[in-house]
PDB file of the backbone (N, CA, C, O) and the ligand in Angstrom, with CONECT records:
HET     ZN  A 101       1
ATOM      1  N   UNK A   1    -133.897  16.745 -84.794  1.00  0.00           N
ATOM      2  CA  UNK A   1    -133.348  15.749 -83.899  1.00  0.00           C
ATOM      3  C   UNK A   1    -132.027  16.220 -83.300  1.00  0.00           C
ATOM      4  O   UNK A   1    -131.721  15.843 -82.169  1.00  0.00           O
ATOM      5  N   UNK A   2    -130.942  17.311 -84.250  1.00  0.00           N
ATOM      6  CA  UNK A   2    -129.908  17.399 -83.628  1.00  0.00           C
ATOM      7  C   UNK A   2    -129.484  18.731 -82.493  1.00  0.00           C
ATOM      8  O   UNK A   2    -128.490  18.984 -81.811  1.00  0.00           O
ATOM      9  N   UNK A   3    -130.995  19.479 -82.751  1.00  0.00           N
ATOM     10  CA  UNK A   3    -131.375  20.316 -81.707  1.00  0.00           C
ATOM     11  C   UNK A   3    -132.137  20.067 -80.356  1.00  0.00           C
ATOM     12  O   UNK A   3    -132.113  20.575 -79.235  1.00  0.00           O
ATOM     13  N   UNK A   4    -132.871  18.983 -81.017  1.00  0.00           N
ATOM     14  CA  UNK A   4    -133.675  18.435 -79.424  1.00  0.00           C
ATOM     15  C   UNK A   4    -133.212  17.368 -78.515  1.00  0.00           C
ATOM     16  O   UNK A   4    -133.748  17.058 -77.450  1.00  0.00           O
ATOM     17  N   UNK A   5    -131.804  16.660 -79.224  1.00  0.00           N
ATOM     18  CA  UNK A   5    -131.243  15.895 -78.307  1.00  0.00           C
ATOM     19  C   UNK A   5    -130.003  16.512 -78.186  1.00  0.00           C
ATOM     20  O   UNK A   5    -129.320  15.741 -77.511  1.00  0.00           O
ATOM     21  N   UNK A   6    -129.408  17.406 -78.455  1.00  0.00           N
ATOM     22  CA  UNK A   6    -128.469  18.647 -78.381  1.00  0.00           C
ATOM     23  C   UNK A   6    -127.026  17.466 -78.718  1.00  0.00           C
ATOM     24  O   UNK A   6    -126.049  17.402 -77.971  1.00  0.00           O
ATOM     25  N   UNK A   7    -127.183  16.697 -79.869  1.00  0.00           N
ATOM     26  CA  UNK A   7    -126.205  15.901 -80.656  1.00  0.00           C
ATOM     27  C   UNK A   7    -125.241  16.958 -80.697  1.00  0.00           C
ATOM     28  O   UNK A   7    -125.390  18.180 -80.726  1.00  0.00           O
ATOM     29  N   UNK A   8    -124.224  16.237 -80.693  1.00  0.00           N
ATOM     30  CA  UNK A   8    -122.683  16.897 -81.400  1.00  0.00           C
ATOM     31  C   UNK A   8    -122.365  16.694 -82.418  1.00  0.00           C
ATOM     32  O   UNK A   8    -122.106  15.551 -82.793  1.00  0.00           O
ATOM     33  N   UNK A   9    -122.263  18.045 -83.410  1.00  0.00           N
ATOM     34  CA  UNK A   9    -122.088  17.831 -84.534  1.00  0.00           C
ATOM     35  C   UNK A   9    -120.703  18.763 -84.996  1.00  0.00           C
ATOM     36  O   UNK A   9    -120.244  19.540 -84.159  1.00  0.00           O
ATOM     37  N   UNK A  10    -120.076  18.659 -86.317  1.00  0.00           N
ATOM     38  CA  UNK A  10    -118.756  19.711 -86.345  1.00  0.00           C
ATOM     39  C   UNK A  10    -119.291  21.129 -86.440  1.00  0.00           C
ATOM     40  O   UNK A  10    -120.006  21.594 -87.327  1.00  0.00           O
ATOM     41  N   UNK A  11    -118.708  21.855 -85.130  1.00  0.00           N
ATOM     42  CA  UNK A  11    -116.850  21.602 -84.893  1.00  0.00           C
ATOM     43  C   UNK A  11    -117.258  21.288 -83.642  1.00  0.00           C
ATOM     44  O   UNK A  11    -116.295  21.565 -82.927  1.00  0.00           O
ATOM     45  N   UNK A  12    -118.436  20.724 -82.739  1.00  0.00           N
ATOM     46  CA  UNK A  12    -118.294  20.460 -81.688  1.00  0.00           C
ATOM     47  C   UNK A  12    -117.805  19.002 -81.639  1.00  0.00           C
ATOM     48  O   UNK A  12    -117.330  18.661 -80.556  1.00  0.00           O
ATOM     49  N   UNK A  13    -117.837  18.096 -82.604  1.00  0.00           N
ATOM     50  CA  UNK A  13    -117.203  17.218 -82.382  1.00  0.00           C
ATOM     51  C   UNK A  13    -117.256  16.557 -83.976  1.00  0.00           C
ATOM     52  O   UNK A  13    -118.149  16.530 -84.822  1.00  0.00           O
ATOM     53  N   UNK A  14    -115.792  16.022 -83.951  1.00  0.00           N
ATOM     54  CA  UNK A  14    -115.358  15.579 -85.202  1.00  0.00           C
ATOM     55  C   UNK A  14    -115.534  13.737 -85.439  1.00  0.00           C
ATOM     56  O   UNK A  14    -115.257  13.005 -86.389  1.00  0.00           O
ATOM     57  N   UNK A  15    -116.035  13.519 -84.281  1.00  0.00           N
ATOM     58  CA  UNK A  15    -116.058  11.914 -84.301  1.00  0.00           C
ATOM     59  C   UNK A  15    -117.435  11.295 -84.408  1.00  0.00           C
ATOM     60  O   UNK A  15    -118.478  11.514 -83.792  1.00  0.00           O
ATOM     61  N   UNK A  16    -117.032  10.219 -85.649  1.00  0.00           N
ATOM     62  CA  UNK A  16    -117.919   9.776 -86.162  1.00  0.00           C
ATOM     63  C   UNK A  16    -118.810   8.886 -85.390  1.00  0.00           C
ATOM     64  O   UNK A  16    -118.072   8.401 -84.533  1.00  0.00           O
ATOM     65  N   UNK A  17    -120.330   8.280 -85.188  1.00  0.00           N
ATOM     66  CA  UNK A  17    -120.663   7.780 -84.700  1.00  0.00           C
ATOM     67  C   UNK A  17    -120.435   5.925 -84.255  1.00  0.00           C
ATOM     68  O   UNK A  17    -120.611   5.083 -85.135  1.00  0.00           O
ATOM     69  N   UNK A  18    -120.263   5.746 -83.634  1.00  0.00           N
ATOM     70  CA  UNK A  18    -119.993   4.243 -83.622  1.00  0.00           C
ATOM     71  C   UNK A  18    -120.518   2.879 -82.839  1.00  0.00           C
ATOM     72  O   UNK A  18    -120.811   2.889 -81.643  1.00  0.00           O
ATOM     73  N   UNK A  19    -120.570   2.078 -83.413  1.00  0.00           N
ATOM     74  CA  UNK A  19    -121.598   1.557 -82.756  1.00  0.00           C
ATOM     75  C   UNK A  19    -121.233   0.274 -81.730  1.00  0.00           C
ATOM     76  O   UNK A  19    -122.067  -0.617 -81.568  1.00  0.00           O
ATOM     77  N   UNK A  20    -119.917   0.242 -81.043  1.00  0.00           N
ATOM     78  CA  UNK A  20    -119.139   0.504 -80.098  1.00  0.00           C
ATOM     79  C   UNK A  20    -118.853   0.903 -78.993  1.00  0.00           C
ATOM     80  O   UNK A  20    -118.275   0.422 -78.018  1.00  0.00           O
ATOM     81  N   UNK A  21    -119.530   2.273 -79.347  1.00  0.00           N
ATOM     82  CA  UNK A  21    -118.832   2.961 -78.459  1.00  0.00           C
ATOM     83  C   UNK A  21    -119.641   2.833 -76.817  1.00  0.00           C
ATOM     84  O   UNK A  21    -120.628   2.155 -76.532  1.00  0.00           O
ATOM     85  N   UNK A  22    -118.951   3.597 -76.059  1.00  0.00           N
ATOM     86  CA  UNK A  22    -119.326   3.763 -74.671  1.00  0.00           C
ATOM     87  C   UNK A  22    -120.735   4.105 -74.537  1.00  0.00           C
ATOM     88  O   UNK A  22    -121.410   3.591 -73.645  1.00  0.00           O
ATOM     89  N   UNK A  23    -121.252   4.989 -75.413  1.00  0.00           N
ATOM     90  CA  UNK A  23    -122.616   5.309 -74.909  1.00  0.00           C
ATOM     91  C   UNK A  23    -123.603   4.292 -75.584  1.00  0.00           C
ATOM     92  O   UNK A  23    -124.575   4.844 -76.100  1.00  0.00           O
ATOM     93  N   UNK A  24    -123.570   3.148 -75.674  1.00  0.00           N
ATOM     94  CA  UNK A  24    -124.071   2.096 -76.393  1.00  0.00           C
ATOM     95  C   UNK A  24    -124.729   1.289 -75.258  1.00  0.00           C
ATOM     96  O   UNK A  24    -125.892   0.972 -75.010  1.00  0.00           O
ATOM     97  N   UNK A  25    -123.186   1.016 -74.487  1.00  0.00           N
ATOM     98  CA  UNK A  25    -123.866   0.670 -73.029  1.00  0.00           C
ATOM     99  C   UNK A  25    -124.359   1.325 -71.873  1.00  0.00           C
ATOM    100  O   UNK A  25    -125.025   0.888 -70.935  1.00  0.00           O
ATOM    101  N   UNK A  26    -123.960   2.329 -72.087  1.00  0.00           N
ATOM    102  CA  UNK A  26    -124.752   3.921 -71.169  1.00  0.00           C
ATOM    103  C   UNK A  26    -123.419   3.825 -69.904  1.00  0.00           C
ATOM    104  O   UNK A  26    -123.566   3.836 -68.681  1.00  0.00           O
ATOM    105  N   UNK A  27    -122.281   3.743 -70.603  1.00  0.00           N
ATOM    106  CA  UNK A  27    -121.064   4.144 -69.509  1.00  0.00           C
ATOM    107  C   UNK A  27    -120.366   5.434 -70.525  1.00  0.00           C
ATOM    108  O   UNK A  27    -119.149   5.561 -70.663  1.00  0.00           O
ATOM    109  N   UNK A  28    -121.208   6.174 -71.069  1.00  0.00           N
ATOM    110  CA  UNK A  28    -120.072   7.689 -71.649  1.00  0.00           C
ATOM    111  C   UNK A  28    -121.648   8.685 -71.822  1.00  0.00           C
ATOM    112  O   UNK A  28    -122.787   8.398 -72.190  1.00  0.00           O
ATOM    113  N   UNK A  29    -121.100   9.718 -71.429  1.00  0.00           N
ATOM    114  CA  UNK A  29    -122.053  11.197 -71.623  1.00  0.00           C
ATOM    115  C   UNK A  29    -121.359  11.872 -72.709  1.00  0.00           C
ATOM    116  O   UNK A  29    -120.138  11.716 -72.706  1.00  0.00           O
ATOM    117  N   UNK A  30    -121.968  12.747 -73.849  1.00  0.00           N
ATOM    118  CA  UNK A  30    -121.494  14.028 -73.817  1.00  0.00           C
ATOM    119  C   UNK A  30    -122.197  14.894 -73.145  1.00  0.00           C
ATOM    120  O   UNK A  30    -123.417  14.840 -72.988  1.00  0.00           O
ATOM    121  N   UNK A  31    -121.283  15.925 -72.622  1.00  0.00           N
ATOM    122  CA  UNK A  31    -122.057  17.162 -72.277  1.00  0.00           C
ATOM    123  C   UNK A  31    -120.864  18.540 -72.202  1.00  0.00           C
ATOM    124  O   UNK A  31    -119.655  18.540 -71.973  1.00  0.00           O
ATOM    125  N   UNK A  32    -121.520  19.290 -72.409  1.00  0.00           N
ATOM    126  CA  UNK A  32    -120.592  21.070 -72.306  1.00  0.00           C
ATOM    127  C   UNK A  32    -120.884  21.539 -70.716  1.00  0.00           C
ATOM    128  O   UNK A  32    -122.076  21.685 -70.444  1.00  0.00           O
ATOM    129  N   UNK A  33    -120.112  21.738 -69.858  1.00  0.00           N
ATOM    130  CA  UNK A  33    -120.111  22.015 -69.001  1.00  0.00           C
ATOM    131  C   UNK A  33    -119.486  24.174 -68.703  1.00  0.00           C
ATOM    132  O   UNK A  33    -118.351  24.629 -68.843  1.00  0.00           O
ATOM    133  N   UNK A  34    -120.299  24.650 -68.444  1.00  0.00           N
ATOM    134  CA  UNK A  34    -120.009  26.367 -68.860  1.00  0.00           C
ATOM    135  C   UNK A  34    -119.727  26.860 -67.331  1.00  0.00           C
ATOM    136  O   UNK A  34    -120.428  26.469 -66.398  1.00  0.00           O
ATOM    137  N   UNK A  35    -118.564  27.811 -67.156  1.00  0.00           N
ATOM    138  CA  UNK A  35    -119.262  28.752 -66.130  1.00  0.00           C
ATOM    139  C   UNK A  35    -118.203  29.798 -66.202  1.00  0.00           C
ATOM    140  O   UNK A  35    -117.209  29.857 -66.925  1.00  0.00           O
ATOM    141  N   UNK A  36    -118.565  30.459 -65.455  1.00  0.00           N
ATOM    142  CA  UNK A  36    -117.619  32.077 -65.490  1.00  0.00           C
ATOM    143  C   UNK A  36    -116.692  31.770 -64.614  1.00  0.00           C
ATOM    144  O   UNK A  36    -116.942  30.992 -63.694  1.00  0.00           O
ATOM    145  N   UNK A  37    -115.065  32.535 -64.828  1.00  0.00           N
ATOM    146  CA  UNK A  37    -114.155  32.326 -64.243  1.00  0.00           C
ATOM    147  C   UNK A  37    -113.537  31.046 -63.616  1.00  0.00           C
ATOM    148  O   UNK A  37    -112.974  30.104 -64.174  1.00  0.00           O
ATOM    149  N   UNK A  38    -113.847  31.316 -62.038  1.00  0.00           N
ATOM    150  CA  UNK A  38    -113.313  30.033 -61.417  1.00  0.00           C
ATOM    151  C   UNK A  38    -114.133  29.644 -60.346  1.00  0.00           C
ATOM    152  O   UNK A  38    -114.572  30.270 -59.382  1.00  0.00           O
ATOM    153  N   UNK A  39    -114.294  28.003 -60.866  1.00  0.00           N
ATOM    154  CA  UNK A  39    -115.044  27.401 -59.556  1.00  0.00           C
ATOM    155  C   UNK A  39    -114.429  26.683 -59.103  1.00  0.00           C
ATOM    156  O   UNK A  39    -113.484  26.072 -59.603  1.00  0.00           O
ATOM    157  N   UNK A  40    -115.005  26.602 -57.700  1.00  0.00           N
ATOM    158  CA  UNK A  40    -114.861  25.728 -56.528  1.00  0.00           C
ATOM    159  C   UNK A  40    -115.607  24.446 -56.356  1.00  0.00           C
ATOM    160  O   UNK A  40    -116.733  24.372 -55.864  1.00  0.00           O
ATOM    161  N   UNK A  41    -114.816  23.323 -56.850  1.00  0.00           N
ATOM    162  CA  UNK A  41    -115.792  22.035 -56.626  1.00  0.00           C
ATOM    163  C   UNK A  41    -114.805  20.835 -55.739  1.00  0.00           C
ATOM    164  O   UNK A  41    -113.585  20.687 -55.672  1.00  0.00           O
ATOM    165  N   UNK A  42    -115.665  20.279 -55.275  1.00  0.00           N
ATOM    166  CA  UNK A  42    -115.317  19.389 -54.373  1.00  0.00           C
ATOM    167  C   UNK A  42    -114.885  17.807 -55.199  1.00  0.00           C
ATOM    168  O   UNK A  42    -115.794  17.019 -55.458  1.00  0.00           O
ATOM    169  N   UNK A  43    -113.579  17.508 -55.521  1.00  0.00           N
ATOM    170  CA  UNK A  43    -113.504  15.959 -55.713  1.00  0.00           C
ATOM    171  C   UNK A  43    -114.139  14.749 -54.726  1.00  0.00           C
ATOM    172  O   UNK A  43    -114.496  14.798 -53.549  1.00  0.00           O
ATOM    173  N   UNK A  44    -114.130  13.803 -55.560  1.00  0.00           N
ATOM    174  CA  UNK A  44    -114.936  12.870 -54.600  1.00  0.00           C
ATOM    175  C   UNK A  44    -114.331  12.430 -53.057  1.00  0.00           C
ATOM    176  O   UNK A  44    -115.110  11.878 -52.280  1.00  0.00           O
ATOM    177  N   UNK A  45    -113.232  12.634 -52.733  1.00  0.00           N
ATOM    178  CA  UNK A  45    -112.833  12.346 -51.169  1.00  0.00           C
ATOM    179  C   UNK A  45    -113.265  13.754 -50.835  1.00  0.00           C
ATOM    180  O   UNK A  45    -113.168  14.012 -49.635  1.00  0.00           O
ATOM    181  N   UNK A  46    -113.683  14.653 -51.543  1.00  0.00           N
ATOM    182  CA  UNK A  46    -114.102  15.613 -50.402  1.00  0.00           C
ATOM    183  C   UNK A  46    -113.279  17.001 -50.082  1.00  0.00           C
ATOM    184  O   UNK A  46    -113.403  17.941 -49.297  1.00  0.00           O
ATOM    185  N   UNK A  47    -112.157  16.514 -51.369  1.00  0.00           N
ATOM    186  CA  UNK A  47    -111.342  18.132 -51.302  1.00  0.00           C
ATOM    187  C   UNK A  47    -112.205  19.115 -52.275  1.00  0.00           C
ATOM    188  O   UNK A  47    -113.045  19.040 -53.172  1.00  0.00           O
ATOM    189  N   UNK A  48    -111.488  20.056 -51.555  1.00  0.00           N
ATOM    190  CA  UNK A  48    -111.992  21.659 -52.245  1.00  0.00           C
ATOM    191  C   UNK A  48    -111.270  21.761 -53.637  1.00  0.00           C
ATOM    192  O   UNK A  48    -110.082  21.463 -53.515  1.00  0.00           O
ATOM    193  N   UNK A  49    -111.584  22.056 -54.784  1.00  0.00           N
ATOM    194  CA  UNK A  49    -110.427  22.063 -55.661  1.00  0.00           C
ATOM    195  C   UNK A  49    -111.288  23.689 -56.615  1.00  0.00           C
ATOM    196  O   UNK A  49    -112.466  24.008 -56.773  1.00  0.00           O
ATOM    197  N   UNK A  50    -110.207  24.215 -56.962  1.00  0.00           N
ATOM    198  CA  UNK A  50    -110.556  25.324 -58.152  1.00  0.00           C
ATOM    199  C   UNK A  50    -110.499  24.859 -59.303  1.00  0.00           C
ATOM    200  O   UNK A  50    -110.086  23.723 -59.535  1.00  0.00           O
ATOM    201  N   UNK A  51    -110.910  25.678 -60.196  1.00  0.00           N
ATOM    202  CA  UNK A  51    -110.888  24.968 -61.734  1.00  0.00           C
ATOM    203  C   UNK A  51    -111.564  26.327 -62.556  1.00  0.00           C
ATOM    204  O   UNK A  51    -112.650  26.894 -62.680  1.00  0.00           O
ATOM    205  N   UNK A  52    -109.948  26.453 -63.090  1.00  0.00           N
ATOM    206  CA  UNK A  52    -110.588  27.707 -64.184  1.00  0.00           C
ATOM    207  C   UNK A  52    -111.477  27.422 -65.053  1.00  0.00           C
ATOM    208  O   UNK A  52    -111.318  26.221 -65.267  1.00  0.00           O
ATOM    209  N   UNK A  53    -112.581  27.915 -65.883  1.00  0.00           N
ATOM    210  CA  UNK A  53    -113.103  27.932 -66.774  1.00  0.00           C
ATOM    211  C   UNK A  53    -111.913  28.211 -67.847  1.00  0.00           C
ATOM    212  O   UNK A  53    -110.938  28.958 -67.764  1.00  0.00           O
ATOM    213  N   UNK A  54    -112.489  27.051 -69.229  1.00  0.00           N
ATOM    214  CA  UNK A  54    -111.045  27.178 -70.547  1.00  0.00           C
ATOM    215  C   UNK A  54    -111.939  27.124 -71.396  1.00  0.00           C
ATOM    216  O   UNK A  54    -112.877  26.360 -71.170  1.00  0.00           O
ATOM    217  N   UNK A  55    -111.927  27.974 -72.724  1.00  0.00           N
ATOM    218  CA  UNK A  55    -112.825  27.183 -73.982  1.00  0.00           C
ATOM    219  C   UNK A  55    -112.374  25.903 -74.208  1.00  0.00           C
ATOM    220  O   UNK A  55    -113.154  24.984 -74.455  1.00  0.00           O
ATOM    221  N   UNK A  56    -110.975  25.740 -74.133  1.00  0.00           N
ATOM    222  CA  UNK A  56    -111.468  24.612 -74.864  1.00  0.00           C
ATOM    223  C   UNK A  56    -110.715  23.088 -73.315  1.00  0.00           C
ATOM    224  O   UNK A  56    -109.661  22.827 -72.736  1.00  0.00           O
ATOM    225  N   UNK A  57    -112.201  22.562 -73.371  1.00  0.00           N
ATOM    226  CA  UNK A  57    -112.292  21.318 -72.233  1.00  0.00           C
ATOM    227  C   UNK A  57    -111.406  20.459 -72.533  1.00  0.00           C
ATOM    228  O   UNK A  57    -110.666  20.022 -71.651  1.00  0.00           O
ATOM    229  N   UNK A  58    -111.328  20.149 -73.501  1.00  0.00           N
ATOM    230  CA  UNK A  58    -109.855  19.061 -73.660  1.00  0.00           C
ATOM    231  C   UNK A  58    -108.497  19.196 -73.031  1.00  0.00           C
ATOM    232  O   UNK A  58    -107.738  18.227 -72.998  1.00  0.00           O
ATOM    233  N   UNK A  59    -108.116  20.533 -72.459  1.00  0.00           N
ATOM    234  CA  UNK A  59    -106.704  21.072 -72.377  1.00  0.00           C
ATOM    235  C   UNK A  59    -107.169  21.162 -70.555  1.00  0.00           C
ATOM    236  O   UNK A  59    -106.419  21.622 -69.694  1.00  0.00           O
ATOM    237  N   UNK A  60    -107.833  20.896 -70.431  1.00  0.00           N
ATOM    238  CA  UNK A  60    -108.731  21.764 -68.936  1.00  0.00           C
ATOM    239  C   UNK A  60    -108.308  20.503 -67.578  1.00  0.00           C
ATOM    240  O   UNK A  60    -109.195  19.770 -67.138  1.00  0.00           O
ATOM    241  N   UNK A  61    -107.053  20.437 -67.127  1.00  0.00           N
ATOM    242  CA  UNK A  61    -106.752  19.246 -66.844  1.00  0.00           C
ATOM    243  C   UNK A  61    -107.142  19.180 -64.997  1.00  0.00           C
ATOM    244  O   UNK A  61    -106.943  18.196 -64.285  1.00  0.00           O
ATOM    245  N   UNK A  62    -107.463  19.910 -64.751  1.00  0.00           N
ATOM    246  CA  UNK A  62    -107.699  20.289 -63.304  1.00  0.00           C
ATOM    247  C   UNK A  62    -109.219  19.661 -63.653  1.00  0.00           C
ATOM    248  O   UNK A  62    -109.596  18.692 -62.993  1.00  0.00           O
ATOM    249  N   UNK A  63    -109.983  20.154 -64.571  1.00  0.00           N
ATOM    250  CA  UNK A  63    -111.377  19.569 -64.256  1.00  0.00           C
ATOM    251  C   UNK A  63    -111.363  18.468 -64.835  1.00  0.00           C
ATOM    252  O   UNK A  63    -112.467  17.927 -64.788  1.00  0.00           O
ATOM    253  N   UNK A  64    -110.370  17.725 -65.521  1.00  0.00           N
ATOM    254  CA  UNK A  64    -110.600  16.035 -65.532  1.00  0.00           C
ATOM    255  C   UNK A  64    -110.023  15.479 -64.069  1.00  0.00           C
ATOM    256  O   UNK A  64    -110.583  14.576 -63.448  1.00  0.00           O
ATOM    257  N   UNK A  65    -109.159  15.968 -63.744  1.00  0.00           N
ATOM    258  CA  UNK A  65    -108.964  15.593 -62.356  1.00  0.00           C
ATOM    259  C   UNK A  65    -110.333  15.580 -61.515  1.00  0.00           C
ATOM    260  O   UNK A  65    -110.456  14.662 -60.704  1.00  0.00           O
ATOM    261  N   UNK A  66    -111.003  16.185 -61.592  1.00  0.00           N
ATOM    262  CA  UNK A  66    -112.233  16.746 -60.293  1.00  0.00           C
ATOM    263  C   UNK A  66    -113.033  15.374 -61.161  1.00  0.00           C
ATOM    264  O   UNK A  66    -113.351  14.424 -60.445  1.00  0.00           O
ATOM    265  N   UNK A  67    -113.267  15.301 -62.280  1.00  0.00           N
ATOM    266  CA  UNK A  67    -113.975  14.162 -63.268  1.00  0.00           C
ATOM    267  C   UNK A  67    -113.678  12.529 -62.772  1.00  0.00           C
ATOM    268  O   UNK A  67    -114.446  11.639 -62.408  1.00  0.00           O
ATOM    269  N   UNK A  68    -112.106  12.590 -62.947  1.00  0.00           N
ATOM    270  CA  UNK A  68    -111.480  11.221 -62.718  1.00  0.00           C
ATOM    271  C   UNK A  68    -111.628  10.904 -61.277  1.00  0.00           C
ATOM    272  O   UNK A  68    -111.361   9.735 -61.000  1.00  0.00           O
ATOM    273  N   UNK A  69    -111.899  11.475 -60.542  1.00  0.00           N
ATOM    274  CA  UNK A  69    -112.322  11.156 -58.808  1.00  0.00           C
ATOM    275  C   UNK A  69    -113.103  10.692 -58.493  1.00  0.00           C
ATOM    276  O   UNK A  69    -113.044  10.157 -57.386  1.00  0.00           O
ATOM    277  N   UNK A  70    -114.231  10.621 -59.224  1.00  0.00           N
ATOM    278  CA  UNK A  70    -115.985  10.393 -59.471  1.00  0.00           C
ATOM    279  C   UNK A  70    -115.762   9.119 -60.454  1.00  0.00           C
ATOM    280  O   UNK A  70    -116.797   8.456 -60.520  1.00  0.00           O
ATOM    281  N   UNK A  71    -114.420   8.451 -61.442  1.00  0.00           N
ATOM    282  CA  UNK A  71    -115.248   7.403 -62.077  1.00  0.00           C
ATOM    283  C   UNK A  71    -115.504   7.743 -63.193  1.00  0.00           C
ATOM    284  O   UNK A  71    -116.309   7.175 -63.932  1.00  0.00           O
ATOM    285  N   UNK A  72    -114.656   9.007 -63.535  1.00  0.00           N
ATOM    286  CA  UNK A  72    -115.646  10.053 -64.841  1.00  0.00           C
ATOM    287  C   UNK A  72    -114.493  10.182 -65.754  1.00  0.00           C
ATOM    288  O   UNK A  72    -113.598  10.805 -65.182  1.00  0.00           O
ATOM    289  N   UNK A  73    -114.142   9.801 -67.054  1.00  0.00           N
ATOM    290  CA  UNK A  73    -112.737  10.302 -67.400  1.00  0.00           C
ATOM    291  C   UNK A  73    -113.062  10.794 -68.617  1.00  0.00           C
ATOM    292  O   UNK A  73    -114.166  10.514 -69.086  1.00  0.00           O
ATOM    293  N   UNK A  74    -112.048  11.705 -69.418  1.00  0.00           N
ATOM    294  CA  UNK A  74    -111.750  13.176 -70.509  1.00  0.00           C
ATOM    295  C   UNK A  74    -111.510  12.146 -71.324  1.00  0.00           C
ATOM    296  O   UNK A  74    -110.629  11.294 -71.204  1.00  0.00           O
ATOM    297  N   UNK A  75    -112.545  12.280 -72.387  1.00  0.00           N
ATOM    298  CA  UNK A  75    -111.825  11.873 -73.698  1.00  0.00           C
ATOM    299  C   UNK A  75    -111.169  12.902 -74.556  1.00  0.00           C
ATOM    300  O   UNK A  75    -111.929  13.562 -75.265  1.00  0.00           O
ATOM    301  N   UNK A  76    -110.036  13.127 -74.610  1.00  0.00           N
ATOM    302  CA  UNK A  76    -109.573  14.744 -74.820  1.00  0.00           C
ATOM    303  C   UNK A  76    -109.087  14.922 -76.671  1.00  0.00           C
ATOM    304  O   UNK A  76    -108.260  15.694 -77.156  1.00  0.00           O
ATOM    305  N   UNK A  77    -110.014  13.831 -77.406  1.00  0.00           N
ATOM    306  CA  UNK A  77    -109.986  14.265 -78.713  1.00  0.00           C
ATOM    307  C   UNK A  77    -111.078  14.446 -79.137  1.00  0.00           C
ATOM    308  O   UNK A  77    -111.285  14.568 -80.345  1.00  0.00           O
ATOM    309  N   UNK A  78    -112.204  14.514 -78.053  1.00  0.00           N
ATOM    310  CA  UNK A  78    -113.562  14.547 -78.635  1.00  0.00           C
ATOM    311  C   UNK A  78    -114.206  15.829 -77.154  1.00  0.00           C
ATOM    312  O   UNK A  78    -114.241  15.547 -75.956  1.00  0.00           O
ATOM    313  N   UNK A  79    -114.544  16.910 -77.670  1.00  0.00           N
ATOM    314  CA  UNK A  79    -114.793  17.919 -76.416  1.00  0.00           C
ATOM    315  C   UNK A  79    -116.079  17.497 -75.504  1.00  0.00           C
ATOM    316  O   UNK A  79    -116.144  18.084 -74.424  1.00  0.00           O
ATOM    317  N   UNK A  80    -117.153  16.518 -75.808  1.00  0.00           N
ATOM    318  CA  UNK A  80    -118.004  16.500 -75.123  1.00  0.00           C
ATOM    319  C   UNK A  80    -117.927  15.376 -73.902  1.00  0.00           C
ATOM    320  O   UNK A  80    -118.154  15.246 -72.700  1.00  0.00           O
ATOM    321  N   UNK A  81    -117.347  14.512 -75.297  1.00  0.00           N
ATOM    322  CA  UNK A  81    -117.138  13.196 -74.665  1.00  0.00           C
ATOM    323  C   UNK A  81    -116.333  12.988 -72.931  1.00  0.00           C
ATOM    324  O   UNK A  81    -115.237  13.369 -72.521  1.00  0.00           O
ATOM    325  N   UNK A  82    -117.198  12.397 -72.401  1.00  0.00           N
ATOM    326  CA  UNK A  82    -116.458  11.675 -70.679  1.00  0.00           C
ATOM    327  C   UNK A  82    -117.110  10.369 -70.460  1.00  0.00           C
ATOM    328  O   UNK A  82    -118.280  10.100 -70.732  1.00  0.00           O
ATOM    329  N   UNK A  83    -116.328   9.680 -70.001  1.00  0.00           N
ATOM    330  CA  UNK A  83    -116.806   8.064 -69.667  1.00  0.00           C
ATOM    331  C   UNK A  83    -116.171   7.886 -68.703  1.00  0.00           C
ATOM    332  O   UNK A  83    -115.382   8.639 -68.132  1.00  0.00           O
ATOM    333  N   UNK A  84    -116.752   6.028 -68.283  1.00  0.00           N
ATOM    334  CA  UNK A  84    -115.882   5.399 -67.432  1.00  0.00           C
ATOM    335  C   UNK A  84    -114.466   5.125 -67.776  1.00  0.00           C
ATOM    336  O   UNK A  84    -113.645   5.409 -66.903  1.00  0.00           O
ATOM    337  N   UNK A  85    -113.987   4.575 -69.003  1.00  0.00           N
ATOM    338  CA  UNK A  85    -112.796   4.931 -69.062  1.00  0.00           C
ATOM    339  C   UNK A  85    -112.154   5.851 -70.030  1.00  0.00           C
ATOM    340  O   UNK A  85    -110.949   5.705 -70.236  1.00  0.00           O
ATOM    341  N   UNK A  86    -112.739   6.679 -70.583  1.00  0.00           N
ATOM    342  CA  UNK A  86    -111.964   7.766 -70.804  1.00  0.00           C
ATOM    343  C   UNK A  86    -111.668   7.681 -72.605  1.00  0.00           C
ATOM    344  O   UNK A  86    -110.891   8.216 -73.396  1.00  0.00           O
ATOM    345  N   UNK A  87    -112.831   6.640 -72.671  1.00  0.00           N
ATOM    346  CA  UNK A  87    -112.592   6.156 -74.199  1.00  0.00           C
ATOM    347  C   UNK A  87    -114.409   6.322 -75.173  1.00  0.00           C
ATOM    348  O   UNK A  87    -114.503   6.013 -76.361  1.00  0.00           O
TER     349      UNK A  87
HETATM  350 ZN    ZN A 101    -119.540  10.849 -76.689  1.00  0.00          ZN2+
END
C-alpha cells in the first residue's frame, strides 16, 4: 500500500497521520516535485519566474512563491505536504 499509493513515510515525512487534516477534505496534496537545475515557470498572473532545483523543498522559497499564486501553499515542516492554506 505504501508503494502503490507512493505514501510518505520517514524521512520523507515525519508527520503523523491525522484525521483533520487538509487532505480529509481534498484541499492538501503531497507530492515531490524533481527537475534538473533551473526552471522556468510561469506564476499565475502570467510572469516568467526561475526556480532553482533544492533537495530540500521546504527551504525552496521561490517555488512556494510560483505555488502561492495558484492557491497552493508550503507546508515547510512536512516536505511533501502543499495545500490551500499552507497547513
Ligand atoms: Zn500531506
Amino acid at each position: 500500500m505504501v508503494n502503490g499509493f507512493g505514501l510518505a513515510m520517514p524521512p520523507n515525512s515525519n508527520v503523523a497521520p491525522s484525521l483533520t487534516s487538509n487532505h480529509i477534505m481534498g484541499k492538501a496534496i503531497d507530492m515531490t516535485i524533481l527537475w534538473t537545475g533551473e526552471m522556468t515557470v510561469n506564476d499565475k498572473a502570467g510572469n516568467s519566474t526561475k526556480v532553482q532545483f533544492s533537495t530540500n523543498v521546504n527551504t525552496n522559497t521561490q517555488l512556494h512563491k510560483v505555488g502561492a499564486s495558484y492557491g497552493v501553499y508550503k507546508l515547510t515542516s512536512d516536505a511533501p505536504h502543499w495545500s490551500h492554506n499552507g497547513r
